[in-house]
Backbone bond lengths (Angstrom), bond angles and torsions (degrees), N, CA, C in turn:
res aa  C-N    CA-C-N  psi(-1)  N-CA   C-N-CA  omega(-1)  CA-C   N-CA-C  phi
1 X - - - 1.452 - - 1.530 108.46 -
2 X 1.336 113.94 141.74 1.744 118.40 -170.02 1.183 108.93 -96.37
3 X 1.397 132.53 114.60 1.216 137.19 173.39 1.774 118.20 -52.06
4 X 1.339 143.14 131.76 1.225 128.68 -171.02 1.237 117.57 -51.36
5 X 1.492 116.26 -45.51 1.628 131.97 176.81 1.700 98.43 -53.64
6 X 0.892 127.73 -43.67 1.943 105.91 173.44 1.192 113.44 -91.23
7 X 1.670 121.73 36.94 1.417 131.75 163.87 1.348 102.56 -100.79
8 X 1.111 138.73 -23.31 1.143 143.34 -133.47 1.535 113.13 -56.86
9 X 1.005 132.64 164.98 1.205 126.56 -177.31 1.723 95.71 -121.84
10 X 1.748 101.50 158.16 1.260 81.22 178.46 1.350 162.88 -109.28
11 X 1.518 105.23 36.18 1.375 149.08 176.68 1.751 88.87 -71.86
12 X 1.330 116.74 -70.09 1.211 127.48 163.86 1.348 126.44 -17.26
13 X 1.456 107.04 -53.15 1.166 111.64 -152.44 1.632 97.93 -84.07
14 X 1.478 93.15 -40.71 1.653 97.35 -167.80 1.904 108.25 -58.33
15 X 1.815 94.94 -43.26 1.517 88.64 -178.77 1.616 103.32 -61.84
16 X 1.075 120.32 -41.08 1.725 95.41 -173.51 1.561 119.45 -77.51
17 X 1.542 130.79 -2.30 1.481 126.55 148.71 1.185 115.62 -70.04
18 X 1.629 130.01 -20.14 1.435 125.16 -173.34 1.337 102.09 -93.51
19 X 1.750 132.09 -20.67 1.295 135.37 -172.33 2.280 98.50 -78.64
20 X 1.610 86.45 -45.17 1.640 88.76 176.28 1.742 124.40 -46.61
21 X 1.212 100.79 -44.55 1.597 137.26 177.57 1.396 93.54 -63.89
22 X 0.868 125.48 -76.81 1.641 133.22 -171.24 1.798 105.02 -37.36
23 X 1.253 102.52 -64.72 1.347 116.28 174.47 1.610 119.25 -47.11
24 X 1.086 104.13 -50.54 1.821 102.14 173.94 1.450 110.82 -77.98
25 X 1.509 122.36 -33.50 1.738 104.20 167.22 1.580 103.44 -60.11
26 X 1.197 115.00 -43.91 1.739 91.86 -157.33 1.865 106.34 -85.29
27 X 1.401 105.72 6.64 1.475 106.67 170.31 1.664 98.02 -77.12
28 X 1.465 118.82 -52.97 1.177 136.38 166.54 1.723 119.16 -39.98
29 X 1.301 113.58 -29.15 1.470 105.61 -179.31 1.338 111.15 -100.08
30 X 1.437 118.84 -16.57 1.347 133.64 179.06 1.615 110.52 -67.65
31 X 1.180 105.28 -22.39 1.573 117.91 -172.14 1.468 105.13 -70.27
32 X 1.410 118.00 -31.88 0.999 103.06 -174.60 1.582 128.87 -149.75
33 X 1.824 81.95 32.36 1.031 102.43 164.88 1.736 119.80 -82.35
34 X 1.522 126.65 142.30 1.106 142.49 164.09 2.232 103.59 88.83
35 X 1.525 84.05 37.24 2.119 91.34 -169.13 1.495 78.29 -126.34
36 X 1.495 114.55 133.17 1.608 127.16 141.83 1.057 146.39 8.18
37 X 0.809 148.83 145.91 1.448 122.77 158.81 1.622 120.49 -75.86
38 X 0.914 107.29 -34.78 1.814 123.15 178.97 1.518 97.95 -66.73
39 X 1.261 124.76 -31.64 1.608 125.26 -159.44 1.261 103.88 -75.53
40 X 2.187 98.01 -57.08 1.662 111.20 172.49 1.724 115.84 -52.82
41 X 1.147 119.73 -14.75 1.250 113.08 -178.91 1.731 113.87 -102.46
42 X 1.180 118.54 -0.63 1.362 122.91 -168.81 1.921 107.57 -82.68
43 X 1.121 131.15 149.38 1.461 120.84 152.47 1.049 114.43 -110.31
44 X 1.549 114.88 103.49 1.586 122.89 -172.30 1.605 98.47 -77.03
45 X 1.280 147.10 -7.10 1.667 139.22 -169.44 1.274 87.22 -122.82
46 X 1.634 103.14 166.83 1.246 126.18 168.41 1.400 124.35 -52.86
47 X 0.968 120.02 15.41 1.802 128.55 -170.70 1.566 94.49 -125.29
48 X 1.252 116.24 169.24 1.201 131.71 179.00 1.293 138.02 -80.47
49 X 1.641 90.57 -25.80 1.506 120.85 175.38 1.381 121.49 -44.23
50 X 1.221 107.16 113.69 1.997 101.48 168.34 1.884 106.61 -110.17
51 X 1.205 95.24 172.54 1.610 104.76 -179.86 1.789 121.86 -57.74
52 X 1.581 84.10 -37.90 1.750 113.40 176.16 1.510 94.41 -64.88
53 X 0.967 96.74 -69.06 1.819 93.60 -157.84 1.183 108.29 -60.47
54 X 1.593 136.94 -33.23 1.642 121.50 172.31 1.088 99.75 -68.71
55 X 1.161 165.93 -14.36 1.317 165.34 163.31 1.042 132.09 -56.02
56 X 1.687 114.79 -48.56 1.429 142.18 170.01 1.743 84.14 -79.32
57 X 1.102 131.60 -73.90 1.564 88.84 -171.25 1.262 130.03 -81.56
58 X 0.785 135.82 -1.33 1.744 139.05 150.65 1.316 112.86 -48.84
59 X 1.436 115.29 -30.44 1.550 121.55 171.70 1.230 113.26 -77.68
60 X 1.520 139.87 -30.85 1.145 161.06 -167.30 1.717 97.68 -93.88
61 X 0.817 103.83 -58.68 1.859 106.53 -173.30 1.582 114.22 -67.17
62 X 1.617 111.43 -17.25 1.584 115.28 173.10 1.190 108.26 -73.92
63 X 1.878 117.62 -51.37 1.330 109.22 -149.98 1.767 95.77 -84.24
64 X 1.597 115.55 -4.25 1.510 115.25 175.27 1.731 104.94 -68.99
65 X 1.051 97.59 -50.44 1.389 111.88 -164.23 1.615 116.34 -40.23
66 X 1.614 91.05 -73.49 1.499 93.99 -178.35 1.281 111.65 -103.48
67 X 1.394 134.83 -21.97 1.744 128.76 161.34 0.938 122.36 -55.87
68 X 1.979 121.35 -20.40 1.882 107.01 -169.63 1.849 83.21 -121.76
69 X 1.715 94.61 -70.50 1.637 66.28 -171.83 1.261 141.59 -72.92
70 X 1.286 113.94 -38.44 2.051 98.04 150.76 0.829 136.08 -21.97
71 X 1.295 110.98 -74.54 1.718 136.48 -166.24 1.084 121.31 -82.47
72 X 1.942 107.05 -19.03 1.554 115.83 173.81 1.494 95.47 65.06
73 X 1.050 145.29 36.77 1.528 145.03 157.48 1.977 96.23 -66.53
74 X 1.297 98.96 152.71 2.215 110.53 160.91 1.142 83.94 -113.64
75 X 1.847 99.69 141.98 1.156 120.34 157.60 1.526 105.34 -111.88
76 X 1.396 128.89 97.97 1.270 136.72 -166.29 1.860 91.88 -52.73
77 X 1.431 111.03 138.06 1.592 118.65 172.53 1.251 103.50 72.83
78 X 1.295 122.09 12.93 1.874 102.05 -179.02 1.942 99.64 -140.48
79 X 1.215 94.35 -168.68 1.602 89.90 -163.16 1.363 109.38 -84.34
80 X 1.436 120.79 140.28 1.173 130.27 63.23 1.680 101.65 -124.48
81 X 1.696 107.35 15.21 1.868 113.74 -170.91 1.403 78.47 -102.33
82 X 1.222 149.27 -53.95 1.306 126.16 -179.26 1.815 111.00 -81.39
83 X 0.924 126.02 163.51 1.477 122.25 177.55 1.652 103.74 -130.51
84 X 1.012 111.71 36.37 1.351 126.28 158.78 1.845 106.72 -13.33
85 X 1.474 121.85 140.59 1.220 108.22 162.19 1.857 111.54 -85.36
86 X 1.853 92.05 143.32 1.679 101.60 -165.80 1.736 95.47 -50.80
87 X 0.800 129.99 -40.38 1.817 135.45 -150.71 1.891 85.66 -75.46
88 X 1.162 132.98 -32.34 1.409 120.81 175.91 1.588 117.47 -69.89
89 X 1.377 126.32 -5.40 1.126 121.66 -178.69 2.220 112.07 -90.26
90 X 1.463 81.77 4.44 1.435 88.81 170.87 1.425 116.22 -113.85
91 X 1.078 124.42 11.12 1.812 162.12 172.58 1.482 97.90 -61.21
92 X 1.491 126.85 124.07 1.619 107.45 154.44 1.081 99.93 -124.71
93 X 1.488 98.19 169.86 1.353 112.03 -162.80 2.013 101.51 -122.46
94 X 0.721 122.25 169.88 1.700 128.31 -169.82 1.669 111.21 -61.45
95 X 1.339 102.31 -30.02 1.476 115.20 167.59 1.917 117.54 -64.60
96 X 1.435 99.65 -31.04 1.112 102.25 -157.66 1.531 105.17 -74.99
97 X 1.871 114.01 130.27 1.552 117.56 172.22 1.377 97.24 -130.94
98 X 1.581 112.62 171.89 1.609 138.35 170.37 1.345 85.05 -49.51
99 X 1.536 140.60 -74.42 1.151 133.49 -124.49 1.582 117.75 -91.34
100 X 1.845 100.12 -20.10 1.178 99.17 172.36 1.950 118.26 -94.82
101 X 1.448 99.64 -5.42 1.581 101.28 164.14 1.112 120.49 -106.65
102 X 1.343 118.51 2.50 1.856 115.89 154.99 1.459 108.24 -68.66
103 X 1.411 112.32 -47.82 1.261 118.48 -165.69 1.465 117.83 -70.27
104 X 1.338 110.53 -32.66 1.534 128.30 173.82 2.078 112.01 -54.74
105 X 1.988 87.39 -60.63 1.099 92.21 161.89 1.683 151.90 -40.36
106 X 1.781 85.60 -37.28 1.673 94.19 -177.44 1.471 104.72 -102.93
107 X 0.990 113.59 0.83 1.668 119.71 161.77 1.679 113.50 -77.20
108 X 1.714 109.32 -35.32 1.358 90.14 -175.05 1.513 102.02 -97.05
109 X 1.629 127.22 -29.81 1.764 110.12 157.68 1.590 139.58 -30.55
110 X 1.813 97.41 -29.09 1.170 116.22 -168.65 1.640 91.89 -70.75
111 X 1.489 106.40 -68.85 1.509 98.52 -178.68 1.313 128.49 -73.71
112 X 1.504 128.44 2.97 1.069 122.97 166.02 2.003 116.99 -82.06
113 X 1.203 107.69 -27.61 1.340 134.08 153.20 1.841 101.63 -33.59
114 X 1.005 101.60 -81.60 1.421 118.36 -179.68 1.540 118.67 -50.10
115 X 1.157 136.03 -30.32 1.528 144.40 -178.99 1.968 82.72 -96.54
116 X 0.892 129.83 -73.20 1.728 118.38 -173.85 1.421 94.13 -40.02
117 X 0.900 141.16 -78.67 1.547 153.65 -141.82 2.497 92.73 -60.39
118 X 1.119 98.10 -36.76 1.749 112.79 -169.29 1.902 116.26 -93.90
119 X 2.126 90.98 -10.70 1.099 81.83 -178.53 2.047 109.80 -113.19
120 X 1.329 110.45 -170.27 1.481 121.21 152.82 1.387 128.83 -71.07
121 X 1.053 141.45 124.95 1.320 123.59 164.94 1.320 130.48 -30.12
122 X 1.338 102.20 -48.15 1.498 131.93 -143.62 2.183 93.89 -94.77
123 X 1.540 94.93 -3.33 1.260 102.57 -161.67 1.911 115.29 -71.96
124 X 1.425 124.95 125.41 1.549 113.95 -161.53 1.779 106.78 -72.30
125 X 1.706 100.71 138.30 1.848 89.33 159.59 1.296 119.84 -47.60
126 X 1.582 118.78 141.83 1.384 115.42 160.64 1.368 134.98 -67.39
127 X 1.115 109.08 -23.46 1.427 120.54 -160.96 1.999 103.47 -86.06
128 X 1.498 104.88 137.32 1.641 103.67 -159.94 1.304 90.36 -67.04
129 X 1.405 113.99 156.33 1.402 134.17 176.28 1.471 118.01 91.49
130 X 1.287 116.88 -12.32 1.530 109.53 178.44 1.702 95.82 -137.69
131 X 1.530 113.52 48.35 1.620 111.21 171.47 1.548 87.81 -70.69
132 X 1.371 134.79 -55.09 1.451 118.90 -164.05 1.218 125.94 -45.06
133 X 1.839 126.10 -16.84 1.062 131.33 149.82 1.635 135.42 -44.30
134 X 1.327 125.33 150.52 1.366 110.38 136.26 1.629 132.35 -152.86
135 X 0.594 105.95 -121.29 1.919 98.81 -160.80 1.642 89.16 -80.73
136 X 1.488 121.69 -53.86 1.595 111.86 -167.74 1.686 108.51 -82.77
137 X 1.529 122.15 -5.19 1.294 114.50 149.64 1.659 130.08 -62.23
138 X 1.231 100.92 -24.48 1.280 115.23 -151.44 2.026 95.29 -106.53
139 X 1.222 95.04 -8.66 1.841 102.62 177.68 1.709 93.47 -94.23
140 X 1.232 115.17 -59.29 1.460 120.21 -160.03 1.928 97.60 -71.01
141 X 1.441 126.71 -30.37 1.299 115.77 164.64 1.045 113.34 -72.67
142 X 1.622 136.40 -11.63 1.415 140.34 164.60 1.304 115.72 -42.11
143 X 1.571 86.70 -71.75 1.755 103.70 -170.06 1.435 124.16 -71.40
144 X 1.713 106.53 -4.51 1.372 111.59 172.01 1.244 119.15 -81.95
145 X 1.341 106.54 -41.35 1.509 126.63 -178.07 1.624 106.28 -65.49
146 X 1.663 130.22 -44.70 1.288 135.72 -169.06 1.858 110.59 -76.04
147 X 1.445 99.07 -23.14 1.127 101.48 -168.77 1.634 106.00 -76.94
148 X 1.834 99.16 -44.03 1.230 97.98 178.00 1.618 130.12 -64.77
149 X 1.175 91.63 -30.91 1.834 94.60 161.80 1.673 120.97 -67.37
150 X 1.336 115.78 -30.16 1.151 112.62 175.51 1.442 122.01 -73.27
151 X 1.568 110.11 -20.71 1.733 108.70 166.50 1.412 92.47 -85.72
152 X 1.278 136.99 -51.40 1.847 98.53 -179.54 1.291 132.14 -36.55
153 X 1.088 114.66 -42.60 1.807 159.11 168.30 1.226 99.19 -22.16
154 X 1.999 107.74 -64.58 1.543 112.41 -169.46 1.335 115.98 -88.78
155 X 1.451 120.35 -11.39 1.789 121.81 162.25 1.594 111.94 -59.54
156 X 1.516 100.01 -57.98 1.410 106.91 -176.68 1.901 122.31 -47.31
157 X 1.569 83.19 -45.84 1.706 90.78 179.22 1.498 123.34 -89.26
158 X 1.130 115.30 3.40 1.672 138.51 167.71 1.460 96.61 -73.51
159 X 1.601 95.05 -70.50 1.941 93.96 -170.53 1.967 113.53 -68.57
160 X 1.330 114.18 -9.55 1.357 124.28 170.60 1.321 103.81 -58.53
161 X 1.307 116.45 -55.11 1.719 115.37 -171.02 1.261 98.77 -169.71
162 X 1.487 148.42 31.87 0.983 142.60 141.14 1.637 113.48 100.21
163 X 1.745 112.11 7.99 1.506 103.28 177.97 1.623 103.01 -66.83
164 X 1.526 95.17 169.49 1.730 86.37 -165.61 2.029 81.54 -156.30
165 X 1.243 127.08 141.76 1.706 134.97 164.84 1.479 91.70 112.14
166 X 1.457 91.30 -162.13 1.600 94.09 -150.43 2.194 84.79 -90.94
């Protein structure tokens, strides 16, 4: 017997990978929302990881994701024209605050929102080397990747001061 959810059509489908997605950024922004700036930048565990820096790259890895290689958008100074090492996008720099990488962040969800919402599922990345991709690869590696930052997210901000749920 076929469950309705593997009927889905795929208007359907896409809104419920973009609702999944949705859900792990804002588990992800919740983390670190209403923490310091000094706090978001601290690594209270044995890892390197701060609150800031999964953030700043989660912000960085959205607008890569679906603005360059999907959409084949250039981001003049950013990757794939710089080849930056990935582990530096969790790097801050003196500029870097909560308020200007929330905001960064929900600026590039907003438009990544908007290209999912304009595209096909079935639709190929632009960018050479990942045509074998496409739009619902590139949602479901979203939400794998966001989720997993968002449980770093909740160790870090547990041992910060003890918030603890989604």
């Amino acid at each position: 017997m076929n469950s309705p959810k593997a009927d889905l059509a795929p208007a359907a489908e896409r809104d419920a990978l973009a609702e999944f997605l949705d859900k792990q950024r804002d588990i992800l922004v919740r983390k670190i929302e209403g923490v310091a700036d000094d706090d978001a930048r601290s690594a209270p565990t044995d890892s390197s990881l701060s609150l800031l820096g999964i953030v700043k790259h989660c912000a960085l890895w959205e607008r890569r994701w679906f603005q360059v290689i999907f959409a084949g958008r250039s981001i003049p100074g950013d990757w794939p024209e710089t080849r930056s090492r990935i582990r530096a996008d969790f790097e801050l720099d003196r500029d870097d605050s909560v308020l200007k990488w929330l905001s960064f962040y929900a600026d590039q969800a907003a438009e990544s929102r908007r290209i999912v919402a304009e595209s096909d599922l079935g639709a190929r990345c632009a960018l050479p080397g990942y045509e074998d991709r496409n739009l619902r690869w590139v949602l479901l590696h979203h939400i794998e990747e966001v989720a997993r930052h968002a449980g770093h997210a909740d160790i870090i901000r547990e041992t910060i001061d003890g918030s603890t749920g989604e």
